[in-house]
N, C-alpha and C positions, 0 to 999 in steps of 0.2 A: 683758311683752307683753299681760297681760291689760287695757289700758290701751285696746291696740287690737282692739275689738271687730267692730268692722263695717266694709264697703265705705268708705261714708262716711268714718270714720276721726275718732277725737277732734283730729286734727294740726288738722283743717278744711279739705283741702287740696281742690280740686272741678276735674278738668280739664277744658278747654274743648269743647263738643259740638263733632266733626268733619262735616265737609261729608260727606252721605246717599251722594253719588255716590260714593264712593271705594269702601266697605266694607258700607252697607248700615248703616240707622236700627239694626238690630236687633242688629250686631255689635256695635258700640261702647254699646249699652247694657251690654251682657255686658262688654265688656275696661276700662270705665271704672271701678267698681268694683275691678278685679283692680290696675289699675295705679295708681290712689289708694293703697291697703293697699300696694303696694311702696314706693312714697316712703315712705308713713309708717315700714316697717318702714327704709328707709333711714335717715331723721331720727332715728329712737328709737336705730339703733344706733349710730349719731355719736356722737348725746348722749350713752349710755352707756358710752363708752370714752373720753370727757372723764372724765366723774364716775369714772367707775374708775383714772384715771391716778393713778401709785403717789405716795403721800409719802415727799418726799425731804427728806434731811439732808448738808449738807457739811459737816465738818470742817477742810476746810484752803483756802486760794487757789485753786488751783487748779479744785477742785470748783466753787468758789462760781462762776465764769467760767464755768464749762459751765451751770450751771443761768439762769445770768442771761439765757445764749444758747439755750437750749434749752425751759428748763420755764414752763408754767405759772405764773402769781407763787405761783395757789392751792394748786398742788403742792407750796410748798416751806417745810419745816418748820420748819428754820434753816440759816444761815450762819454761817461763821466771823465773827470780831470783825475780820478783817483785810479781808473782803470789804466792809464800809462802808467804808474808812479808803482817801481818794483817794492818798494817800500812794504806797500800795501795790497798790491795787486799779483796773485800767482801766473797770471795770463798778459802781463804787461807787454811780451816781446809778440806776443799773439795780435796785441792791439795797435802796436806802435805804427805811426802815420797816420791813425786816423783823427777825423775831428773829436773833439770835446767840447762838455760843459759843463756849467754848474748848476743845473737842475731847474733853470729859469724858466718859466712857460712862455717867454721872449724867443727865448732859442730854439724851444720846439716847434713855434710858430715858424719862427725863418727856416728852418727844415725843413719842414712838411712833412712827417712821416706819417705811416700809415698805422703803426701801431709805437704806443710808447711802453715803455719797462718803469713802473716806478714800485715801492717797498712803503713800509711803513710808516719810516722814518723824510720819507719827502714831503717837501712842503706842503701842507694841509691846503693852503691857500690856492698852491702850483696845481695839486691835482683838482680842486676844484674849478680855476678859469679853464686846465683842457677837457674837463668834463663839459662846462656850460658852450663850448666854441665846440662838442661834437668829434672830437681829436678820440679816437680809441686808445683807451688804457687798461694794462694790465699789471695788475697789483699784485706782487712777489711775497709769499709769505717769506717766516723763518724757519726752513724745516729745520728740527732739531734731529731725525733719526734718518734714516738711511731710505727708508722706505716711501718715507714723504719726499727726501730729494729724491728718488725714481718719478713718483707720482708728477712732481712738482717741472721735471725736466721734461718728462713726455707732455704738459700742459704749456709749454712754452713752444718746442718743436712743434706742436701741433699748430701753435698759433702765428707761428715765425712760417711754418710752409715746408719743414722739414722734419715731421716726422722720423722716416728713417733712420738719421742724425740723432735723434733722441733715443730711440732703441736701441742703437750703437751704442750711445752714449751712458746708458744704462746696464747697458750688460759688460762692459767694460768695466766700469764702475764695481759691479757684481762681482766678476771674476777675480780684482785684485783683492775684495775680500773675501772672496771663500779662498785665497790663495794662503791664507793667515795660517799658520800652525799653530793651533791651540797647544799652551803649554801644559806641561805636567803637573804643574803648581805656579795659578797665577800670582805674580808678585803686584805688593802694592805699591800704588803710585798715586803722587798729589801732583795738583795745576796751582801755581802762584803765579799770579799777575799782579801787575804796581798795582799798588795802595794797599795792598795785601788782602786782594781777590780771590775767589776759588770760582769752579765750577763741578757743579753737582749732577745728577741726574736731572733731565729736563731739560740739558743742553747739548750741542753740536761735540763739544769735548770729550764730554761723559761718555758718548754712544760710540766714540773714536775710540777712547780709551779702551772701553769695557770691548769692543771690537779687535781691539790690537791683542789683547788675551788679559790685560791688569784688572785690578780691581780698585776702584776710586776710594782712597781716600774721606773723601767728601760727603759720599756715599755712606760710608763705617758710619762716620758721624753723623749721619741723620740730615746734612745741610742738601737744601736743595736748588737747582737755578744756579743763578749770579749770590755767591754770597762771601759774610765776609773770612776769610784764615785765620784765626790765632796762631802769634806766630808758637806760641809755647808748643802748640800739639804739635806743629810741625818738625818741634827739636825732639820730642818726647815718641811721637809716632815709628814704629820700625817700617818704616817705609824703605823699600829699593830703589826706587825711582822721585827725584823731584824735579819737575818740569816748571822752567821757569821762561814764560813771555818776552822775553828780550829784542822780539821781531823788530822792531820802532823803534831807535833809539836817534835821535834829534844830536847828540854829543851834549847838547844844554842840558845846563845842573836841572835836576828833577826830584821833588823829593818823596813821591809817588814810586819811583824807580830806587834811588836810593833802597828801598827792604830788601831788593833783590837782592844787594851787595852786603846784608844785616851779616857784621861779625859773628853771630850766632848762628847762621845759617851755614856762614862759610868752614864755621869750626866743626859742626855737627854733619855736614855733606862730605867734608876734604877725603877720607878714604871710604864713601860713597857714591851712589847713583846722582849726578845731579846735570842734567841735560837741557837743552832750548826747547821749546813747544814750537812744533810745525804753524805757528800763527796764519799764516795768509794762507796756509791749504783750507782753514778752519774756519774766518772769519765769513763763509759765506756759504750756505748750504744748496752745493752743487755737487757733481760727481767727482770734482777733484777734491774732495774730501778723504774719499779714501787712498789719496797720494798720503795724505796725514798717517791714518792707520797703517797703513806699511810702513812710513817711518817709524812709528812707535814698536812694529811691532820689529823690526828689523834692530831697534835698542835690545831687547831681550835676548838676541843674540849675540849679541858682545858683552 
């Protein structure tokens, strides 16, 4: 603040003389000065809670989607190697240029950030040495419904220094699903992924789905979570829709991937429903989740 010395004010900011009749020549000499020095003290403390926002570090996919939607570019310190990689990542051209890593507490060392992003699935061992060396971390769950990524996204923005950002990013989120038009009669639709996966209630897919206006498959059945398809019910089910995982595909022979392409499948879809699952909208419970839901529900209209 010592920057801001006088009425006048280094900002340069000069507000405009008011009309004599209102207040009187003499008043607004007096409040002109006072209210100059408040904007400036307004501008100085903006700007100073820009420059103080924390440096951040992700470690995993998930992280890297929140920062892309929420922080600063200057904020952030690194990214995982998976958040460049369009493969896998929805926010790739968002992230492009900046550093990476692979999740080493090496790297987070030579950084130095001020907060790290780590999930679950990071090394037990990694978040242990930044916990013992004092490094702040924040451990990302996996929302599985809508309401936990709001929760889960205002608890990040909060902690990255950009609030606002989060409530933005949340009510955006909101709007493109109440944008959904519930159908007249939901149709049913199944999730196949290699190995011959499903998902049920209890996950990111299910809450997508049943949001887009269908009704899960998986669900009928009683399976819950990660579980596994028979492919029989899949031929035998009057399903409208089957959404099959195909996001990842390497070109190497796979025999996980192979069911997708099951003669049985192909004979039983050909003058049906049988479309790609929005994978990387999916893969990470953020607000761009509901890019997924509008794709799906945007299927139901053609």
């Amino acid at each position: 603040m010592s920057a801001i010395r006088s009425a006048e004010c280094s900002c340069g900011l000069h507000l405009p003389a008011a009309p004599a009749k209102a207040k009187g020549v003499d008043y607004w000499k007096k409040i002109r000065p006072c209210a100059a020095l408040a904007m400036c003290m307004l501008l100085y403390t903006s700007v100073s809670a820009t420059a103080n926002a924390p440096r951040v570090m992700s470690l995993h996919l998930c992280g890297d989607v929140m920062l892309a939607l929420l922080a600063d570019r200057s904020q952030i310190a690194s990214v995982s190697y998976n958040g460049l990689d369009p493969a896998f990542s929805p926010v790739a051209d968002l992230l492009a240029g900046l550093p990476t890593n692979r999740g080493r507490a090496e790297e987070v060392i030579a950084a130095g950030p001020d907060l790290v992003l780590v999930d679950a699935f990071t090394q037990p061992a990694t978040k242990l040495a930044l916990r013992r060396l004092g490094v702040r971390v924040l451990e990302l769950a996996g929302p599985t419904d809508f309401d936990a990524i709001a929760a889960q996204t205002e608890l990040v923005a909060h902690a990255i220094g950009q609030d606002a950002r989060g409530t933005q990013a949340v009510a955006q989120m909101r709007a493109t699903l109440a944008a959904v038009e519930p159908p007249a009669k939901r149709p049913l639709a199944a999730i196949l992924h290699p190995g011959g996966w499903t998902e049920g209630p209890g996950t990111l897919a299910d809450a997508a789905l049943v949001a887009a206006g269908y009704d899960n498959l998986a669900a009928r059945e009683g399976l819950t979570g990660y579980a596994p398809q028979r492919l029989e019910t899949l031929i035998a089910a009057p399903l409208d829709l089957l959404l099959a995982d195909v996001a990842i595909d390497s070109g190497a022979p796979s025999l996980s991937r192979e069911l997708l392409a099951h003669p049985a499948l192909a004979m039983r879809f050909a003058h049906t429903r049988h479309a790609k699952l929005p994978s990387r909208a999916l893969t990470c419970g953020t607000p761009r989740a509901a890019d997924a839901v509008a794709a799906l529900a945007s299927l139901r209209a053609r």
